[in-house]
C-alpha beads as a LAMMPS data file, in Angstrom:
LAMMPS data file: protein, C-alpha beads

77 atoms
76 bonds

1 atom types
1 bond types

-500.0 500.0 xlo xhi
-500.0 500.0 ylo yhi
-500.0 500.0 zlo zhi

Masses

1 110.0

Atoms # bond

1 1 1 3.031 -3.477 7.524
2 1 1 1.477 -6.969 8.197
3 1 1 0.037 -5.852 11.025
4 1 1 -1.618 -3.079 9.749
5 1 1 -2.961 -5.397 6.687
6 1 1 -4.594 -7.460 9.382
7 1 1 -6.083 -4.467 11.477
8 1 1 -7.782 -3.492 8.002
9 1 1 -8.931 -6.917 6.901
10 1 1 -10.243 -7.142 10.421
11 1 1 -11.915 -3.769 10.626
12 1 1 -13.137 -4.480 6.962
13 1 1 -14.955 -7.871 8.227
14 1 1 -17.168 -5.988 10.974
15 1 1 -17.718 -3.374 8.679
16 1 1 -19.111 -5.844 6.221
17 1 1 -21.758 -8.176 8.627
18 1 1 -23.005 -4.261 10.063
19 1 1 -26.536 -3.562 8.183
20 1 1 -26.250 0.052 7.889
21 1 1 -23.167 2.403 8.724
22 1 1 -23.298 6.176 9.070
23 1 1 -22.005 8.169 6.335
24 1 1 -19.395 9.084 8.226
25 1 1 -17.936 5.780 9.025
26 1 1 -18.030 4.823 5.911
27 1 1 -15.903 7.519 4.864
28 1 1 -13.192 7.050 7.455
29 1 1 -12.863 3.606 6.635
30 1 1 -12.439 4.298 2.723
31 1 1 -9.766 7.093 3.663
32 1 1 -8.328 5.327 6.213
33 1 1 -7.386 1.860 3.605
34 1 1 -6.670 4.588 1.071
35 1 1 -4.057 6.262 2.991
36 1 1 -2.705 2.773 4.094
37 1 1 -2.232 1.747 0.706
38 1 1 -0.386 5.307 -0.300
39 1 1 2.424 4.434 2.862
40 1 1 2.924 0.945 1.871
41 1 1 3.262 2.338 -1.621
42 1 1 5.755 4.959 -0.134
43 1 1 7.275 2.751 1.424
44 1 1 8.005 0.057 -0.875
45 1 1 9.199 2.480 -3.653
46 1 1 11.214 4.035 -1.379
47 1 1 13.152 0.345 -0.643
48 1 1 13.614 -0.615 -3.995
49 1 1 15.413 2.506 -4.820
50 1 1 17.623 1.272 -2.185
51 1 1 18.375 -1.991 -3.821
52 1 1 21.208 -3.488 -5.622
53 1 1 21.737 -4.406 -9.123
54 1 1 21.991 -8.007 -8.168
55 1 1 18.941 -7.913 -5.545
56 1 1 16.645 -6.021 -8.392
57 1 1 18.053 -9.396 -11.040
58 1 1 16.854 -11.526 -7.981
59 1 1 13.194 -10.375 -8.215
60 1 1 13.699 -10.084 -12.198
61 1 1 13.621 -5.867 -12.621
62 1 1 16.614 -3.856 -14.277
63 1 1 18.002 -0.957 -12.698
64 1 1 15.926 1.519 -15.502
65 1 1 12.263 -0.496 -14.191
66 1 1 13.240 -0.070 -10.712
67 1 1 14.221 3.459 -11.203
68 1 1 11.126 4.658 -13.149
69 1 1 8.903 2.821 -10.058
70 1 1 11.059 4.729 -7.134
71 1 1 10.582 7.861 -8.867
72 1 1 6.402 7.519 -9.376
73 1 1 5.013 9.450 -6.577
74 1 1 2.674 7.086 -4.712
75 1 1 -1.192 7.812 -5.377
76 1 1 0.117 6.690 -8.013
77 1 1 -0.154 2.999 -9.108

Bonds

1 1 1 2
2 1 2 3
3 1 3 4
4 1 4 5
5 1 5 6
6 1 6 7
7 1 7 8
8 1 8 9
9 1 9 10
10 1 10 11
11 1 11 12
12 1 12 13
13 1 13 14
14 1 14 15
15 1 15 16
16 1 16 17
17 1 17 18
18 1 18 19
19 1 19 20
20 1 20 21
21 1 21 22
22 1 22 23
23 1 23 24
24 1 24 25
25 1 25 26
26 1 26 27
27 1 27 28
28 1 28 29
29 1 29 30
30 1 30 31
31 1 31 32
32 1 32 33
33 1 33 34
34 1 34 35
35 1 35 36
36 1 36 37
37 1 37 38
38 1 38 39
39 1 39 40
40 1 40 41
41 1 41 42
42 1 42 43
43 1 43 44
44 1 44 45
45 1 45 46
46 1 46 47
47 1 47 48
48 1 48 49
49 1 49 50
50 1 50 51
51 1 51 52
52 1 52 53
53 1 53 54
54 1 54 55
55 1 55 56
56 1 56 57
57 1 57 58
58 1 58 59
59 1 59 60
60 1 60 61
61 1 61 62
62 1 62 63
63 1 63 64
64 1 64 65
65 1 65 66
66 1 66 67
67 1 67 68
68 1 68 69
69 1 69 70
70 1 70 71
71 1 71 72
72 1 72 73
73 1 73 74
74 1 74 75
75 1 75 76
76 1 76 77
């Protein structure tokens, strides 16, 4: 996942010094982070419903919060 965070930061720098970008590229890009951010979300909800009571105390959730967050489907926030 770090790796991909870097690609995009990257990709979002040269996008960002370019003047003028076809319409087109600007779209991939926008779907492209958007659909990055749904698998981390995916992802991540999908670990935390793996958790432990005592991991979920370690990071300060209960059991209910971290179930209610697993169970959001992720274009969700």
């Amino acid at each position: 996942m770090t790796q991909t965070a870097t690609m995009n930061t990257d990709a979002h720098a040269v996008l960002s010094t370019t003047r003028s970008l076809p319409l087109l590229a600007v779209i991939s890009f926008k779907f492209e982070a958007l659909v990055t951010k749904w698998v981390a979300r995916k992802r991540t909800r999908r670990a935390l419903h793996t958790l432990e009571a005592w991991q979920l105390a370690d990071v300060g959730l209960t059991s209910d919060v971290a179930l209610i967050e697993a169970r959001k489907v992720f274009w969700k926030a």
